[in-house]
N, C-alpha and C positions, 0 to 999 in steps of 0.2 A: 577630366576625371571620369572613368566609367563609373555609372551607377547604374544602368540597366542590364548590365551584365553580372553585377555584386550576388556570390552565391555565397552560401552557408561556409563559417570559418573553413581557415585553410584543410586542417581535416577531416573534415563531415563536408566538404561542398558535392552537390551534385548540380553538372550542366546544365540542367534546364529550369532551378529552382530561383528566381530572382527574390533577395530579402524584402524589396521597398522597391518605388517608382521614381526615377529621378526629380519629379514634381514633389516628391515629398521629404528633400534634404531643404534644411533652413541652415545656412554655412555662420558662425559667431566667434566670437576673439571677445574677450573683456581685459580692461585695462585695470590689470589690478598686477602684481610683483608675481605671484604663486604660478602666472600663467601668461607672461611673456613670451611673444613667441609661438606661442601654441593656437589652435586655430580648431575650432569645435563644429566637427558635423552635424547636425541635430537629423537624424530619422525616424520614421516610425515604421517601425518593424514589421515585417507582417508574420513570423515566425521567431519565437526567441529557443527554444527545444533544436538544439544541435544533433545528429545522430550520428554518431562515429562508426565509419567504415567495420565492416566486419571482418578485414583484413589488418587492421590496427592492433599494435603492441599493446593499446589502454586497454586496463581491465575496468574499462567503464565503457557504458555504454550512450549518455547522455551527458549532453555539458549544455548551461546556458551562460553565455558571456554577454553581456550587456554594453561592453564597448570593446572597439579594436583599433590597435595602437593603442600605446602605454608611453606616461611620462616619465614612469622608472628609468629611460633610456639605458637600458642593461644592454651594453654593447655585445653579449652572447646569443637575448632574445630569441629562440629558437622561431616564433611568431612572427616573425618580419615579413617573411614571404608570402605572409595573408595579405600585406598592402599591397602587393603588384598584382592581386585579382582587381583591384579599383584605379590601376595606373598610378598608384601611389610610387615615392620614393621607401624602398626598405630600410633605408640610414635615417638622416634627418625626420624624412617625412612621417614613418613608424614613430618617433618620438615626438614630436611635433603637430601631426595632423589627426585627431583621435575623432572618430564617429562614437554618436551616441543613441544609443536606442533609447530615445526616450520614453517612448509606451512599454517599455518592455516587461515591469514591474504587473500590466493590467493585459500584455497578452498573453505572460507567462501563466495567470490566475486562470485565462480563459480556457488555455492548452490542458492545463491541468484539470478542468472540470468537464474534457472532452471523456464521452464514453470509451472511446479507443485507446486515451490512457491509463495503464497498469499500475503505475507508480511504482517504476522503477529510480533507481538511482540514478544521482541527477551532480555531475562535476562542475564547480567552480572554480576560476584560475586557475585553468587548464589553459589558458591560451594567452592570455592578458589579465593584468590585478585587477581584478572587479573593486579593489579598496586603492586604487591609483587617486594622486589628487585629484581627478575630475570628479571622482564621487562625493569628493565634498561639497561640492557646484549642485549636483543633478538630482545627488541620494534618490538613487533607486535600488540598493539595496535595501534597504530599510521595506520596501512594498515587496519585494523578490523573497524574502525570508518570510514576511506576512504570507505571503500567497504559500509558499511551500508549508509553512506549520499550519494554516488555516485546512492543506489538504492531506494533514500529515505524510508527507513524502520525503523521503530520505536524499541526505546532499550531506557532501564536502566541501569544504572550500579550503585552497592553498593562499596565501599572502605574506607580502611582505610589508602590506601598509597596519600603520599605528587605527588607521579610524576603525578598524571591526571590533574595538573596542566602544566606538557609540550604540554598535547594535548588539551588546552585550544580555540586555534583556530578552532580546528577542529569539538570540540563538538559546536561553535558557528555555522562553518558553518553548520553543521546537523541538527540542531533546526532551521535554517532557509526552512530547508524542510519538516521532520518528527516531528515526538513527540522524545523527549528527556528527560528521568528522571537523576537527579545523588539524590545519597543520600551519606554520611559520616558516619560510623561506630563510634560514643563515645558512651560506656556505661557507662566509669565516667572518672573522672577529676582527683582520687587519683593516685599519680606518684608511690607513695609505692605499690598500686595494681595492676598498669599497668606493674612497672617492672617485678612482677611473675610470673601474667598469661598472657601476651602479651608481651614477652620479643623483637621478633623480628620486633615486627610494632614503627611509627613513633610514638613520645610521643601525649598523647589526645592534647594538646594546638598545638601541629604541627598541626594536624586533622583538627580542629579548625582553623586556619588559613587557611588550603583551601578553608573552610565555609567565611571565608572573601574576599577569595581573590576573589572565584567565586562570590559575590557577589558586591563586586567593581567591575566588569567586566558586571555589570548585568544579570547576570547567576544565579537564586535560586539554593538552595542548603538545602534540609531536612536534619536534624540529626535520624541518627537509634539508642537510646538508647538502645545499647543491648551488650552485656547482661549483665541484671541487675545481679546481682551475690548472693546470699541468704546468708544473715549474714556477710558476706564483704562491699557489695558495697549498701547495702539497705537502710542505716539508714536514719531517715530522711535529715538530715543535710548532708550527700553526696548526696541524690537525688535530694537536693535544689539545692547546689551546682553545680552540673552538667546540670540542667536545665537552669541555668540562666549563666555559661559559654556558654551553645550550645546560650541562645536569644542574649547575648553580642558577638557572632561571626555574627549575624544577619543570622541565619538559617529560613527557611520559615516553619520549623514546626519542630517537636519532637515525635520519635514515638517511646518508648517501650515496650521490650521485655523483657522477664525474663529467664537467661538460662535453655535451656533443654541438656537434658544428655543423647544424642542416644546411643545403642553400637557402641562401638570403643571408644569412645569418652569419655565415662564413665568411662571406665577402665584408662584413661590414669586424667582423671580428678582426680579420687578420688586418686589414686597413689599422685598425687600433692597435693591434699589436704591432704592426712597421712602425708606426710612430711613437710609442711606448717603449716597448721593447724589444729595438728592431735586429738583438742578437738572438731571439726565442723562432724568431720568424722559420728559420733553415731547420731545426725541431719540431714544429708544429707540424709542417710540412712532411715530416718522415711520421709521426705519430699519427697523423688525421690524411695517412698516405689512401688506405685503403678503405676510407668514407667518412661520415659525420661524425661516429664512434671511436674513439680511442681503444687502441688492442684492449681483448680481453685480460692479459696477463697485467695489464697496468689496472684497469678496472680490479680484477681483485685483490691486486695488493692494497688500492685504496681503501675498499670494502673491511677487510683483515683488518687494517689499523684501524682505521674506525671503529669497527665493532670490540676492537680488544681494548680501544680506550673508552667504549661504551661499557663492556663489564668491568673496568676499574672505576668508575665514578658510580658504577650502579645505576644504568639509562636501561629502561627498557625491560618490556614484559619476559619471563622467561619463554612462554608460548603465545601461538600465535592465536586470535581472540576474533569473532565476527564483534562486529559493531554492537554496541549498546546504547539503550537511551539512558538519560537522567534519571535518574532514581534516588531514593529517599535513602539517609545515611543507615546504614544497618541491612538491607535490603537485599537477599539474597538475588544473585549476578548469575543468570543462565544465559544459553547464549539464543541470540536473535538468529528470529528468523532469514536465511538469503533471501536478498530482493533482487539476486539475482546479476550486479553487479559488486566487486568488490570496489574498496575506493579510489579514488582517482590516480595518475600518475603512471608512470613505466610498470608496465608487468614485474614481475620478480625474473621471468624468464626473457627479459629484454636485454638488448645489450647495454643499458645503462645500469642495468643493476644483477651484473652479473658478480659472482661470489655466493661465499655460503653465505645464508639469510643472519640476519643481525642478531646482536645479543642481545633478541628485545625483538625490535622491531622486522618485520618482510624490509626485505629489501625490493620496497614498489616506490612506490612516489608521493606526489601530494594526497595528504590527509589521509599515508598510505599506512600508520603507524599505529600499531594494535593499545588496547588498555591495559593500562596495570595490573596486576594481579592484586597488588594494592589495596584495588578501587572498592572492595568489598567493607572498608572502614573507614572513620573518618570523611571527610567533607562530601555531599555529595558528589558524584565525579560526570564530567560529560564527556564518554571515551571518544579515541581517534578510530576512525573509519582504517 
């Protein structure tokens, strides 16, 4: 395994930047059911602040990911290819062998109280679920959120995991300083789908329920359709479906995506699909002919339906909204100031989220999904970035 050559996730690395020492990996496994299998890198980081190329689709600028590899084993994982900077395997091993930053909670505090940062906007689960089940093991998010509202500094975070509801308080106290986005990961509601290609995430109606629960709490909460899946999960009657699950969770908006297939992530995709469904195979292969993106004309038809089953269930802001904090019910809603990144996920002018913009929502990405217009009554609200 390289560790001396381990640079900053896959896109924010630069060559000469080493995270950690190889003296400083402690390698663990515990014998418990949740984590069979699985094989835990313990590091201490020497930098948790990611900086995204300035040649990058995201309209963000900063991400901190606290581990890499994910147990979600999402056979699409566009992230895969971060495990062959450490000689990792991108199949098994991505799902299986997960590094953890464990100081990362008390260097992210330290970066943040450095006078050279600005307190810009700051992505989470942009790379891997920071709410994967190892965070139940480590909980460092819980000190990661501490540190960001202790220095009121604005963040997103996308997931698919049920625990961001343990740090429910926490994300309230933060939106009562900063801008706070979350968004929820469904790209569909089929249980037969989810079980294949997302065998280790919580089932979509679990997802779904943290869309309720944050929003009993008056916390908005965007849905990220994504990824639409081509000739699995597209039909129209799953896309209905799945939209009007995410509006009956009462999410403040809907934004899809249609999967791309970067390398690493290809190879281990289409390997699942020969074994799955190995008549899609000879398809895939004409649609993902000329790169990781699916043609633009298939992207926007997905986009169109989507959004037109968005304004039948009534998802989504009619305009588009900068970020807001928590605020008290009644409380007149102007808009915040730019901190200079919008929130996390594909640009609007990316090819994964090409089409006109949502009925509601930008069509960007995670925690990419504006506030209600709503939000000016009724429960306090904590909008989407």
């Amino acid at each position: 395994m390289r560790w001396e050559n381990l640079t900053p996730d896959s896109e924010h690395s630069r060559a000469d930047a080493a995270l950690f020492g190889a003296d400083a990996v402690t390698t663990r496994t515990f014998d418990t059911p949740e984590f069979a299998g699985i094989t835990f890198h313990e590091i201490r980081a020497r930098s948790v602040l990611n900086r995204v190329p300035g040649a990058s689709r995201m309209p963000f600028e900063w991400t901190v990911n606290p581990y890499r590899g994910c147990t979600h084993a999402c056979v699409y994982c566009f992230a895969r290819k971060s495990h062959s900077y450490l000689d990792l395997d991108t199949g098994i091993g991505f799902d299986s062998q997960i590094v953890v930053k464990v100081n990362a909670p008390d260097v992210l505090r330290r970066q943040l109280a450095a006078r050279r940062w600005q307190g810009e906007h700051i992505a989470m689960g942009t790379n891997v679920d920071c709410y994967q089940r190892a965070e139940g093991r480590y909980r460092l998010m819980p000190g990661i959120l501490a540190a960001l509202r202790d220095h009121a500094n604005p963040f997103s975070i996308l997931t698919k995991g049920t625990l961001i509801l343990r740090d429910l308080e926490l994300l309230r106290q933060a939106a009562e300083v900063t801008d706070v986005g979350i968004s929820v990961s469904v790209g569909f509601t089929d249980t037969g789908l989810w079980r294949t290609v997302e065998p280790g995430t919580p089932a979509p109606e679990r997802r779904l329920e943290v869309v309720r629960t944050l929003a009993a709490h008056g916390i908005g909460c965007g849905a990220l359709m994504a990824p639409v899946i081509p000739f699995l999960g597209d039909r129209p009657e799953q896309l209905r479906a799945t939209v009007r699950a995410i509006a009956a969770a009462g999410a403040t908006s809907v934004t899809p995506l249609v999967l791309h297939l970067r390398p690493g992530a290809r190879e281990w995709f289409m390997s699942w699909l020969g074994r799955h469904h190995p008549y899609l195979v000879n398809r895939y292969e004409r649609l993902y002919a000329e790169g990781a993106y699916a043609p633009k004309w298939y992207q926007r038809r997905i986009t169109r339906q989507v959004h037109d089953l968005a304004r039948e269930y009534g998802i989504g802001p009619t305009r588009a909204e900068m970020p807001h904090r928590l605020r008290p019910a009644g409380h007149p809603v102007t808009d915040s100031p730019d901190h200079g990144s919008p929130a996390s996920g594909p640009s609007a002018s990316g090819p994964s989220a090409s089409g006109p913009s949502a009925s509601g929502p930008s069509a960007s990405g995670p925690s990419a999904s504006r506030h209600s217009d709503s939000s000016t009554s009724g429960p306090t609200q904590l909008s989407l970035l």
